[in-house]
MOPAC internal coordinates of N, CA, C and O (Angstrom, degrees):
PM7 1SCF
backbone

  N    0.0000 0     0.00 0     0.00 0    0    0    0
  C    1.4619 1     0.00 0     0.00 0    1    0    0
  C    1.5306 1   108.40 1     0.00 0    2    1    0
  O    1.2310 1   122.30 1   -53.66 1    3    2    1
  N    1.4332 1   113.20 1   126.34 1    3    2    1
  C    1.7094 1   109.02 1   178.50 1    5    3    2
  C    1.6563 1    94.72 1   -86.95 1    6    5    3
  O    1.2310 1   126.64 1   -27.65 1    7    6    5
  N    1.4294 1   104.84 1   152.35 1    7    6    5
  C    1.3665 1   130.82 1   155.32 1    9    7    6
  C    1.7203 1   105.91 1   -62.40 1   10    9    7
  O    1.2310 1   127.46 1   -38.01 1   11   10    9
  N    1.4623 1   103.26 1   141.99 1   11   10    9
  C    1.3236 1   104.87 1   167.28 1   13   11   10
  C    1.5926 1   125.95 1   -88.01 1   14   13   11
  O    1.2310 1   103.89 1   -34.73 1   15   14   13
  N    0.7607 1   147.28 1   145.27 1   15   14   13
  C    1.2140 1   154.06 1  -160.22 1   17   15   14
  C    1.3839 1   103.73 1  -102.96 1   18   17   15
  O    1.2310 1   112.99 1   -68.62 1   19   18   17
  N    1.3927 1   130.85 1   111.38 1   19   18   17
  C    1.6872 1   116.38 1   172.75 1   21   19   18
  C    1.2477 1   115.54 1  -143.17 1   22   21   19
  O    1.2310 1   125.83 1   -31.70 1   23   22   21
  N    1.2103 1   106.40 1   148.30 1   23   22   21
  C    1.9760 1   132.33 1  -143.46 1   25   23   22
  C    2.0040 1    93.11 1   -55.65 1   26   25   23
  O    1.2310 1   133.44 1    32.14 1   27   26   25
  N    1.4727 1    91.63 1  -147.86 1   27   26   25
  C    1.6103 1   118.03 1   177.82 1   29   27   26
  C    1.1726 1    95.68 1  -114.19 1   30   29   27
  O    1.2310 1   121.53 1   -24.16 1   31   30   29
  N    1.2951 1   114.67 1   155.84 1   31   30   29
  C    1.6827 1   135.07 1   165.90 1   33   31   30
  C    1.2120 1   112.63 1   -36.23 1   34   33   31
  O    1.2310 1   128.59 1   113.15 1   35   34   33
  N    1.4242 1   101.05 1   -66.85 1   35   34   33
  C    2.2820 1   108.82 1  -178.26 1   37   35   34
  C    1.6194 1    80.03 1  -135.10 1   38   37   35
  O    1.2310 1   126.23 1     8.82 1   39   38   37
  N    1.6775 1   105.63 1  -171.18 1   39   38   37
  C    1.2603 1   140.20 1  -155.83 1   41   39   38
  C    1.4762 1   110.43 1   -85.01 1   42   41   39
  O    1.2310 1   124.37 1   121.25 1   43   42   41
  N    1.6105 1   109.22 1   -58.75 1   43   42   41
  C    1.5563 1   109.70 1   179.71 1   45   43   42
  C    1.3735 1    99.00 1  -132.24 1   46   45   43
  O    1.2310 1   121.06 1   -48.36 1   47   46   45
  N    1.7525 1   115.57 1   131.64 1   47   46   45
  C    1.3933 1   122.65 1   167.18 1   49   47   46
  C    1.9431 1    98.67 1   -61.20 1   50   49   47
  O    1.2310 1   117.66 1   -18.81 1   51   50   49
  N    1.1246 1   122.06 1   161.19 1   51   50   49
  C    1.3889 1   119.13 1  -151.97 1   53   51   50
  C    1.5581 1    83.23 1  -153.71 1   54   53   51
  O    1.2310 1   110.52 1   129.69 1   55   54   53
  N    1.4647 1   135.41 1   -50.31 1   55   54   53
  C    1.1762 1   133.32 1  -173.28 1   57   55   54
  C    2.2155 1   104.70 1  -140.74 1   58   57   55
  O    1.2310 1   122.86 1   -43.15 1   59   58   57
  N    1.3224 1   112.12 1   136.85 1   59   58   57
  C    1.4268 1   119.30 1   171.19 1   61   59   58
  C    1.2872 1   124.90 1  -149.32 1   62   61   59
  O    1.2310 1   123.30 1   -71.60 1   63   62   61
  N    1.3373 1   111.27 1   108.40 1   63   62   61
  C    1.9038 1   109.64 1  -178.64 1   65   63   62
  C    1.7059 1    87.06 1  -120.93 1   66   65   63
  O    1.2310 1   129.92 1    14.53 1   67   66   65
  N    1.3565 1    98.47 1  -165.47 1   67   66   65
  C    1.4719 1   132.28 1  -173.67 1   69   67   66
  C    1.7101 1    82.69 1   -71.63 1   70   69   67
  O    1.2310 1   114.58 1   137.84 1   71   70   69
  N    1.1732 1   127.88 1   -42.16 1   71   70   69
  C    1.8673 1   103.77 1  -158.92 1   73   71   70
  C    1.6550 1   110.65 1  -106.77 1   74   73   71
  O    1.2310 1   118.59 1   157.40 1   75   74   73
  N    1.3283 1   120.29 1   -22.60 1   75   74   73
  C    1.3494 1   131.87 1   168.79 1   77   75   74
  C    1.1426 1   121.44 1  -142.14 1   78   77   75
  O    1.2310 1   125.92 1   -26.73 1   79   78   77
  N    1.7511 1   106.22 1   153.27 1   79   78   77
  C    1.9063 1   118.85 1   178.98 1   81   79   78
  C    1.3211 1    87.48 1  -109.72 1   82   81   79
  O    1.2310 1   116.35 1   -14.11 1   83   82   81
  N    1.4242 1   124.55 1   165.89 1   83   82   81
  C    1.5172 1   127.05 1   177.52 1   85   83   82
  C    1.9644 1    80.40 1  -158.56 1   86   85   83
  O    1.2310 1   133.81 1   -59.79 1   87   86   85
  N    1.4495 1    90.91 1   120.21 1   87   86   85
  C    1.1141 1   107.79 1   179.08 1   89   87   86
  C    1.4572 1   107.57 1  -105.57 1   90   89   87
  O    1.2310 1   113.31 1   -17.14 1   91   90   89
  N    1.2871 1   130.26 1   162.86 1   91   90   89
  C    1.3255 1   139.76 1   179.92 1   93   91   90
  C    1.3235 1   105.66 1  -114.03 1   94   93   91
  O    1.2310 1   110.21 1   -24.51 1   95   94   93
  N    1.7794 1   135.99 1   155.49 1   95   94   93
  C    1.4440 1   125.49 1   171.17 1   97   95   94
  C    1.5630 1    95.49 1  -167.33 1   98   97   95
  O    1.2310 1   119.40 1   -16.28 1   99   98   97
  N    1.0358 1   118.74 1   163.72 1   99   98   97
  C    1.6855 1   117.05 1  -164.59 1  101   99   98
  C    1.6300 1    92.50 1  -167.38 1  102  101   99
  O    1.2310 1   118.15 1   -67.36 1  103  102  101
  N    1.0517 1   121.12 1   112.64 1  103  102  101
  C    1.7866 1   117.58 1  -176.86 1  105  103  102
  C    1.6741 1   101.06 1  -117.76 1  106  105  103
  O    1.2310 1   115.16 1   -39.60 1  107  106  105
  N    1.3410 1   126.79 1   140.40 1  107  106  105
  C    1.4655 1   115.04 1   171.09 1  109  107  106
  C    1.4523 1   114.56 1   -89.75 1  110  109  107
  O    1.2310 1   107.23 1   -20.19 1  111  110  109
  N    1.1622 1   141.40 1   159.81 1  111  110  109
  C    1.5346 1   127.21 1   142.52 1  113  111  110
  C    1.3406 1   131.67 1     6.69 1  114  113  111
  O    1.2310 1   111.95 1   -93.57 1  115  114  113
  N    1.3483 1   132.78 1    86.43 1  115  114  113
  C    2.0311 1   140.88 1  -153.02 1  117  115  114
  C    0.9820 1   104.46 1    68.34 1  118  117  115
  O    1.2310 1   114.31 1  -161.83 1  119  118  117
  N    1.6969 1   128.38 1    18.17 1  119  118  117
  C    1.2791 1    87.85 1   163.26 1  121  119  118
  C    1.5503 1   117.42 1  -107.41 1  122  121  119
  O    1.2310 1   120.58 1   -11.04 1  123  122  121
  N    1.4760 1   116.49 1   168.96 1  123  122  121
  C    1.0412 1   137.98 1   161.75 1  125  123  122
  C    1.3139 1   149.02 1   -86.66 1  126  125  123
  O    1.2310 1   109.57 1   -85.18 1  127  126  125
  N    1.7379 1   137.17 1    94.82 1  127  126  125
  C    1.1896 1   146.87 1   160.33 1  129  127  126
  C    1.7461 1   106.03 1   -31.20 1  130  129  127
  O    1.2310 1   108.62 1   -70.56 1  131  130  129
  N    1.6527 1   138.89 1   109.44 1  131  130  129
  C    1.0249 1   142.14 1   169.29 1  133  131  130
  C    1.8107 1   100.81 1   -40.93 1  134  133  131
  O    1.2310 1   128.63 1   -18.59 1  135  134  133
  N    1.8199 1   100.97 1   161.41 1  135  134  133
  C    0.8820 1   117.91 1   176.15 1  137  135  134
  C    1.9387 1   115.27 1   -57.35 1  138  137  135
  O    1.2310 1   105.70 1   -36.04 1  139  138  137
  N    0.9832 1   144.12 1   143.96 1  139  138  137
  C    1.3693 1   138.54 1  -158.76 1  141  139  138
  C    1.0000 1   113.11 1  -172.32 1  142  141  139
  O    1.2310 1   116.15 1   -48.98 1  143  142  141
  N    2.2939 1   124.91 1   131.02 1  143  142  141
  C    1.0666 1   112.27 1   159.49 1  145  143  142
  C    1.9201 1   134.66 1   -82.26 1  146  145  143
  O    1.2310 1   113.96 1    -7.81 1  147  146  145
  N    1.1176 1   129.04 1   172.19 1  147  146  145
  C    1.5993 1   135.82 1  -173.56 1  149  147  146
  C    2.0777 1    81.11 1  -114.18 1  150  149  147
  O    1.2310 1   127.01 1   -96.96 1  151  150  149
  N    1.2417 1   104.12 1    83.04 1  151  150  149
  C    2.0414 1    89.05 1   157.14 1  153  151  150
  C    1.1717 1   117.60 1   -75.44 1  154  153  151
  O    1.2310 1   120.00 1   161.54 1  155  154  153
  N    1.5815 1   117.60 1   -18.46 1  155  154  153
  C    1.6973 1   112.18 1  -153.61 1  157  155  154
  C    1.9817 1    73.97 1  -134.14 1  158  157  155
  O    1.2310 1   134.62 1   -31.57 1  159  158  157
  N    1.5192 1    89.32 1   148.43 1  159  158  157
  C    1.6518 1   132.25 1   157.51 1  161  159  158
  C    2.2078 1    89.61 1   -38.32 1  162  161  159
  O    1.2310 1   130.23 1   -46.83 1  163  162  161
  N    1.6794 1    97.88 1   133.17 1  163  162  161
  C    1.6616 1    86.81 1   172.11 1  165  163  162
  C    1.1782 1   107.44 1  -153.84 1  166  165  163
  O    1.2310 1   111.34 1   -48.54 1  167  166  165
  N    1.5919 1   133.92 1   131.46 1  167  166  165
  C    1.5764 1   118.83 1   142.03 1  169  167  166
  C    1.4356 1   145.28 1   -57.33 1  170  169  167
  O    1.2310 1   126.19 1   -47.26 1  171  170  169
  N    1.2944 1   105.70 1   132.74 1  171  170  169
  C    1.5103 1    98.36 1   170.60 1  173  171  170
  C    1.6971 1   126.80 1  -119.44 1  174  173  171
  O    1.2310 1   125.53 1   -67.76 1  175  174  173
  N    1.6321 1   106.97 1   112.24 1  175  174  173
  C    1.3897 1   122.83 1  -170.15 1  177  175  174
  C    1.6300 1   117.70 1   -84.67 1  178  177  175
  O    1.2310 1   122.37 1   -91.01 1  179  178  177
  N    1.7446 1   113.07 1    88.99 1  179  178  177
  C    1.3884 1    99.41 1  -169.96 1  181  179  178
  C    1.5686 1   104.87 1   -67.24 1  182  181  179
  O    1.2310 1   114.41 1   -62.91 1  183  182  181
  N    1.4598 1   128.19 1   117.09 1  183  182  181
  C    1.3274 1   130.73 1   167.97 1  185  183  182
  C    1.7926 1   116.27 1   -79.47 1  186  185  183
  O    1.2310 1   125.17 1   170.55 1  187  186  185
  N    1.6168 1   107.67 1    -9.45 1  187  186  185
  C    1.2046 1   110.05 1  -175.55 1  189  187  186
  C    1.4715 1    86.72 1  -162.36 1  190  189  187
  O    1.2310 1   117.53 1   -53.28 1  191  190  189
  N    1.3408 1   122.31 1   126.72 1  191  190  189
  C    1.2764 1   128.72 1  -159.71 1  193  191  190
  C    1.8668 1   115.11 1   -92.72 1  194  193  191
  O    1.2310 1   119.54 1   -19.93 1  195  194  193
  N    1.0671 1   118.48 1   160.07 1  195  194  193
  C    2.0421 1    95.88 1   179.91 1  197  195  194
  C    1.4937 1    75.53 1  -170.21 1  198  197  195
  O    1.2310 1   132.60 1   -22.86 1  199  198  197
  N    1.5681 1    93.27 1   157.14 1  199  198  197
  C    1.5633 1   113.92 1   166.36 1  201  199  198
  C    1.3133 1    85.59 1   -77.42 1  202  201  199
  O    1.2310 1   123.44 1   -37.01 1  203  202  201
  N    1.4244 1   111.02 1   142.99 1  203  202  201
  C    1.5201 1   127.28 1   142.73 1  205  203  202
  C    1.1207 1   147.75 1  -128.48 1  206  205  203
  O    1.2310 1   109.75 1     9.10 1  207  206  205
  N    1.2471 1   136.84 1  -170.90 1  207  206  205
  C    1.9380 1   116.13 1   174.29 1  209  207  206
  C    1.7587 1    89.50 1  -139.57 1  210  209  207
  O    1.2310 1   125.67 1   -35.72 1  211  210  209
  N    0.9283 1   106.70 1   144.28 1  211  210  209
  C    1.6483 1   132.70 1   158.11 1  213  211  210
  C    1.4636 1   117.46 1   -92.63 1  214  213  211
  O    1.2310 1   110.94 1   -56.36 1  215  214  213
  N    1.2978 1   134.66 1   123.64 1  215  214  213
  C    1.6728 1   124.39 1  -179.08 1  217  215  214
  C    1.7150 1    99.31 1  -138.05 1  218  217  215
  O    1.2310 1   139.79 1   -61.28 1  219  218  217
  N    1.0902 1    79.22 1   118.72 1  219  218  217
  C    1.8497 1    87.92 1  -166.81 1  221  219  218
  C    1.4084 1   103.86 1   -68.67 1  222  221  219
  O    1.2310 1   124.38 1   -12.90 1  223  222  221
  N    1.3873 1   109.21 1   167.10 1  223  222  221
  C    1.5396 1   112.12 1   162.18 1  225  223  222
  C    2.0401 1   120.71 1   -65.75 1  226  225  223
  O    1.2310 1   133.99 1   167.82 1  227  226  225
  N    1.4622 1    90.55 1   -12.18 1  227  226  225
  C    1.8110 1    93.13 1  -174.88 1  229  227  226
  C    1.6731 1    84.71 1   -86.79 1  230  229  227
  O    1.2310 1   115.30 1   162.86 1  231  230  229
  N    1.4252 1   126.53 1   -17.14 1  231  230  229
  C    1.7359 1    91.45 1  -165.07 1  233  231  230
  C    1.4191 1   112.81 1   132.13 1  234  233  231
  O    1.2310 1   128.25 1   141.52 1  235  234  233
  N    1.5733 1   101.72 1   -38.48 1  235  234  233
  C    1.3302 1   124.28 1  -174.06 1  237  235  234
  C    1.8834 1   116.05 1   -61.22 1  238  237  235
  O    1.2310 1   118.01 1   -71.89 1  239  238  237
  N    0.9503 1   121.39 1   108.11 1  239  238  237
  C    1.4797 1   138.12 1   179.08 1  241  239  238
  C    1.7554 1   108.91 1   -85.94 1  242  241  239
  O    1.2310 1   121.80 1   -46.76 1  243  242  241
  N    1.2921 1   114.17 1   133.24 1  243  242  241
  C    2.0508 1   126.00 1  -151.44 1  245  243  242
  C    1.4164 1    94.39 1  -147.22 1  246  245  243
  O    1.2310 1   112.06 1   -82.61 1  247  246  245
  N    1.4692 1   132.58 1    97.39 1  247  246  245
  C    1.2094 1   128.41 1   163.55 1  249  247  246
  C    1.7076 1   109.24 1   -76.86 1  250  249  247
  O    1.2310 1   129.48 1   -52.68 1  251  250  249
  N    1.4727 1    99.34 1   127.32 1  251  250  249
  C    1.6311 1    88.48 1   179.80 1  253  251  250
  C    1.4507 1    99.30 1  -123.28 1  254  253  251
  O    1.2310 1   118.20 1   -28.23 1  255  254  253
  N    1.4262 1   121.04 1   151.77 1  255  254  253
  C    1.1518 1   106.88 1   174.66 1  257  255  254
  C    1.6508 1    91.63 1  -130.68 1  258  257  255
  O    1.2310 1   122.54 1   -66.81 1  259  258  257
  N    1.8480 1   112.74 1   113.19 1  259  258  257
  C    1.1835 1   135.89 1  -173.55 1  261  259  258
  C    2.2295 1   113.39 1   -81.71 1  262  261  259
  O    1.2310 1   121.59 1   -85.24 1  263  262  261
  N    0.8257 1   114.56 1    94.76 1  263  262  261
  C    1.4604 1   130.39 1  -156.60 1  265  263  262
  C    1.7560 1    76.39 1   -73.23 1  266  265  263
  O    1.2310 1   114.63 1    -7.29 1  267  266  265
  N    1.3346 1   127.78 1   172.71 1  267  266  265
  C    1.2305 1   169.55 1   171.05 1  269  267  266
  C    1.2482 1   102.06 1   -70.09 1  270  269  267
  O    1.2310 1   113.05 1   -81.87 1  271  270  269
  N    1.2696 1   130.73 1    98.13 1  271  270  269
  C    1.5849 1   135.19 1   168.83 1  273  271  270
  C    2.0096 1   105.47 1    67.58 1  274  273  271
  O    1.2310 1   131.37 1  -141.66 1  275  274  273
  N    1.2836 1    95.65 1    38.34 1  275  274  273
  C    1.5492 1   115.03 1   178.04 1  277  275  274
  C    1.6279 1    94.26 1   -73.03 1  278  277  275
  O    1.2310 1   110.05 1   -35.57 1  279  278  277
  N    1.2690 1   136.29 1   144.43 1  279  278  277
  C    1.6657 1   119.95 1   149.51 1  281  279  278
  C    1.6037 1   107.85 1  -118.16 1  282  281  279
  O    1.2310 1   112.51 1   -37.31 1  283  282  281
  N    1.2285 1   131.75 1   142.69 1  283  282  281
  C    1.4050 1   142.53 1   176.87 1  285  283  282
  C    1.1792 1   114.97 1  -130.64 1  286  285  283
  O    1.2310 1   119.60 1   -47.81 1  287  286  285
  N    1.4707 1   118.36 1   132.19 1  287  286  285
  C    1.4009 1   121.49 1  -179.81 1  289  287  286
  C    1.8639 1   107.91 1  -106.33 1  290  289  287
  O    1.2310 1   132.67 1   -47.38 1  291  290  289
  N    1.1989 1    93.13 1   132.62 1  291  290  289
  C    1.7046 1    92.29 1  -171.28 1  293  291  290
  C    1.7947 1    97.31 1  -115.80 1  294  293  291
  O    1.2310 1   118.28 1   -34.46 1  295  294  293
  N    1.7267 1   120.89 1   145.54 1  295  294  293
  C    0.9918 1   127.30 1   175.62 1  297  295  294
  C    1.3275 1   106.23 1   -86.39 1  298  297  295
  O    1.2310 1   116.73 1   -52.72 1  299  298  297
  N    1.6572 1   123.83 1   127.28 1  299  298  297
  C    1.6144 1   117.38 1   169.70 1  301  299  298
  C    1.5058 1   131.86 1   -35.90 1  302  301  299
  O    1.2310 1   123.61 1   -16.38 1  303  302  301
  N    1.5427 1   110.69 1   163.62 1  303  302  301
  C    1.1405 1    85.79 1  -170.44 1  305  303  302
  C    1.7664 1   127.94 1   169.11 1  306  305  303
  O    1.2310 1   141.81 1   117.73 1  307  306  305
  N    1.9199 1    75.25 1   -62.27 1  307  306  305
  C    1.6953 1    97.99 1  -151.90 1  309  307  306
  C    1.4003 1    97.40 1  -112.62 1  310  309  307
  O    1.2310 1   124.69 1   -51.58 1  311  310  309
  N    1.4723 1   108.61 1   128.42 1  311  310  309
  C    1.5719 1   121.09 1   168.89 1  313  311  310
  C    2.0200 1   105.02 1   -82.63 1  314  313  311
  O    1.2310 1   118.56 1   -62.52 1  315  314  313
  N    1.2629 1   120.36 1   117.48 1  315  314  313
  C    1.2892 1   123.41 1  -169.66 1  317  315  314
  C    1.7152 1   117.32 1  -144.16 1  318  317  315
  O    1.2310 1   111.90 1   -24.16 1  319  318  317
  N    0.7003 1   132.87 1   155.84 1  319  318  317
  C    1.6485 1   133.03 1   155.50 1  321  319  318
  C    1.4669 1   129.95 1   -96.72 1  322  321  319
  O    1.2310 1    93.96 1   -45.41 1  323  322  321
  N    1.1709 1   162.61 1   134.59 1  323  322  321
  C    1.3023 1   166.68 1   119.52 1  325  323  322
  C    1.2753 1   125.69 1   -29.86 1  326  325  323
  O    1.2310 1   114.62 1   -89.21 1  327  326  325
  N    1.3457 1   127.80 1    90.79 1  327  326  325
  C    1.5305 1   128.79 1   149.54 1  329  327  326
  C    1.1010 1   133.89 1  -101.71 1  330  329  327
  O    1.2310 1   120.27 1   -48.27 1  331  330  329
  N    1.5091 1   117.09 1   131.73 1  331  330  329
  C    1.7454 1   113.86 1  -176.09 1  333  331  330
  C    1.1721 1   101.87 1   -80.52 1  334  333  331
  O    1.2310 1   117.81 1   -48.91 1  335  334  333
  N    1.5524 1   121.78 1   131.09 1  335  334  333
  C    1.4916 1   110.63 1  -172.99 1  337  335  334
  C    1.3906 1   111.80 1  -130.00 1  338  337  335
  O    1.2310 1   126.29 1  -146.44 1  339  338  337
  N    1.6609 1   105.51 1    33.56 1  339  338  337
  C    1.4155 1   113.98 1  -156.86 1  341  339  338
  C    1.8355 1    86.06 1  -136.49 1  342  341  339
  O    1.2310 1   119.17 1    -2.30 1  343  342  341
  N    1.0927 1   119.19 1   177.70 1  343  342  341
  C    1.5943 1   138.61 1  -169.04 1  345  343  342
  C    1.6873 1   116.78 1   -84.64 1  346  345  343
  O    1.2310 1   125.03 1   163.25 1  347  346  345
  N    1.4358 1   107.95 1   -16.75 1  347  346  345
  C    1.3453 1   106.47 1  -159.95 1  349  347  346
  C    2.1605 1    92.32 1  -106.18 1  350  349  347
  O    1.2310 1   124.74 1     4.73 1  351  350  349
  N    1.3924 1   108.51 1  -175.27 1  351  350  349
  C    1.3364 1   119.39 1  -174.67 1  353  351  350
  C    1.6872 1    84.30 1   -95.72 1  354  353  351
  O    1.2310 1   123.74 1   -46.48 1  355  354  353
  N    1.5104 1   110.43 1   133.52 1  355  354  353
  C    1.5609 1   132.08 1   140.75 1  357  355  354
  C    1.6115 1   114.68 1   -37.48 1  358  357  355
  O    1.2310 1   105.90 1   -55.11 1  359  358  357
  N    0.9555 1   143.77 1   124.89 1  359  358  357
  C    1.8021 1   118.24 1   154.93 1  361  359  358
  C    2.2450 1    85.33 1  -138.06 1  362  361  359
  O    1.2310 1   117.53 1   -72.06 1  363  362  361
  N    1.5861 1   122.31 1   107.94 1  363  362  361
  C    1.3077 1   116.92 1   172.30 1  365  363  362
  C    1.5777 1   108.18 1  -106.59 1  366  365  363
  O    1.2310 1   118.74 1    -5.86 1  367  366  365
  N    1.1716 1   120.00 1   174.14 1  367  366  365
  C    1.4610 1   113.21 1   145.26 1  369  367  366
  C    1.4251 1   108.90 1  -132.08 1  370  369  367
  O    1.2310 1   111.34 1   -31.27 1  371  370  369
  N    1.2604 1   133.92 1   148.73 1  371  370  369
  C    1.3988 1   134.55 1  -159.02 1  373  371  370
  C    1.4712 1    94.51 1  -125.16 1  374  373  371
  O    1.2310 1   109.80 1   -60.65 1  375  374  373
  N    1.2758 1   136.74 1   119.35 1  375  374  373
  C    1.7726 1   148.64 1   177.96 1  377  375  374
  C    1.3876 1    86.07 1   -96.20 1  378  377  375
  O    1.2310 1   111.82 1   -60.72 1  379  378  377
  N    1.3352 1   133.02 1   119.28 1  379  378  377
  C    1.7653 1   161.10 1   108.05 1  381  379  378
  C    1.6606 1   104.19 1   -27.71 1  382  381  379
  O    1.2310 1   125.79 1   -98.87 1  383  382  381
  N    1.4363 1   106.48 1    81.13 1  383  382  381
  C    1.6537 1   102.82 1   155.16 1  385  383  382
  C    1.0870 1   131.87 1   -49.79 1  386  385  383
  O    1.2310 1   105.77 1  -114.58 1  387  386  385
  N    1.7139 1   144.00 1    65.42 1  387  386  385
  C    1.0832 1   135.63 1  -152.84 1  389  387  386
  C    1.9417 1   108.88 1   -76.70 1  390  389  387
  O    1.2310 1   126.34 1   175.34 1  391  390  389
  N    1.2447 1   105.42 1    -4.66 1  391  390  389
  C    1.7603 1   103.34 1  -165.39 1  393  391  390
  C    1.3657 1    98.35 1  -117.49 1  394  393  391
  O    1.2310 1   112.17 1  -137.78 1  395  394  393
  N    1.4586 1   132.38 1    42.22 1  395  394  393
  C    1.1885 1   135.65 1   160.79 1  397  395  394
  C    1.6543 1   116.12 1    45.11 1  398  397  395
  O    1.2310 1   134.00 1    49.86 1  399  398  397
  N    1.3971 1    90.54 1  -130.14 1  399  398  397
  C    1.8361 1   107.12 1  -165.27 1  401  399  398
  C    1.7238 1   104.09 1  -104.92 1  402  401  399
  O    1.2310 1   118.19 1  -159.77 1  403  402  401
  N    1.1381 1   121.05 1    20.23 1  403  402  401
  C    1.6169 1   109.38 1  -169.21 1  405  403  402
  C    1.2501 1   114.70 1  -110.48 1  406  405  403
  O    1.2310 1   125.08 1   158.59 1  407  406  405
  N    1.3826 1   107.84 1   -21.41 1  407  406  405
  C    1.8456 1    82.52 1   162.46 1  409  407  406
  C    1.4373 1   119.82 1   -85.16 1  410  409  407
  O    1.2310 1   115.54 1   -19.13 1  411  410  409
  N    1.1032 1   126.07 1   160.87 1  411  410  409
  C    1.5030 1   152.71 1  -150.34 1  413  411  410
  C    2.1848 1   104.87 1   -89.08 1  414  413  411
  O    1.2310 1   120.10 1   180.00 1  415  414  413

């Protein structure tokens, strides 16, 4: 059995300390974000909004439709892919909670 091989979160880390990664990602029209895991708790900041689809590693298919300065907080977790499946350019940034559940 081969191991699967799976991408980075987004495209370019953009910001990294001890408490957050802030990734950058920009998808055009078909395109596709590689398969990828979420280890850490994350936001997602649509800076440029696109229909998209999520397709999990179980199979599972997620129409999202990402509004223009939308923010979503996702619980870690989920091995998934990213496709823009809508007409316009993707532009997100994804914040990496690196300091968990302890502050108050």
């Amino acid at each position: 059995m081969t191991e699967q091989v799976l991408g980075q979160v987004g495209q370019e880390i953009m910001l990294e300390n001890d408490q957050v990664r802030v990734w950058h990602i920009t998808l055009a029209p078909g395109e596709t974000q590689p398969l990828h895991h979420h280890g850490l708790a994350y936001v997602v900041i649509a800076v440029q909004g696109a229909k998209n689809v999520i397709h999990t590693a179980a199979g599972e298919r997620i129409d999202v439709e990402e509004e223009t300065g939308s923010v979503v907080f996702r619980e870690p977790g989920q091995t998934h892919m990213l496709t823009n499946a809508g007409d316009t350019v993707y532009v997100g940034r994804i914040v990496e909670l690196k300091s968990g559940a302890a502050a108050g």
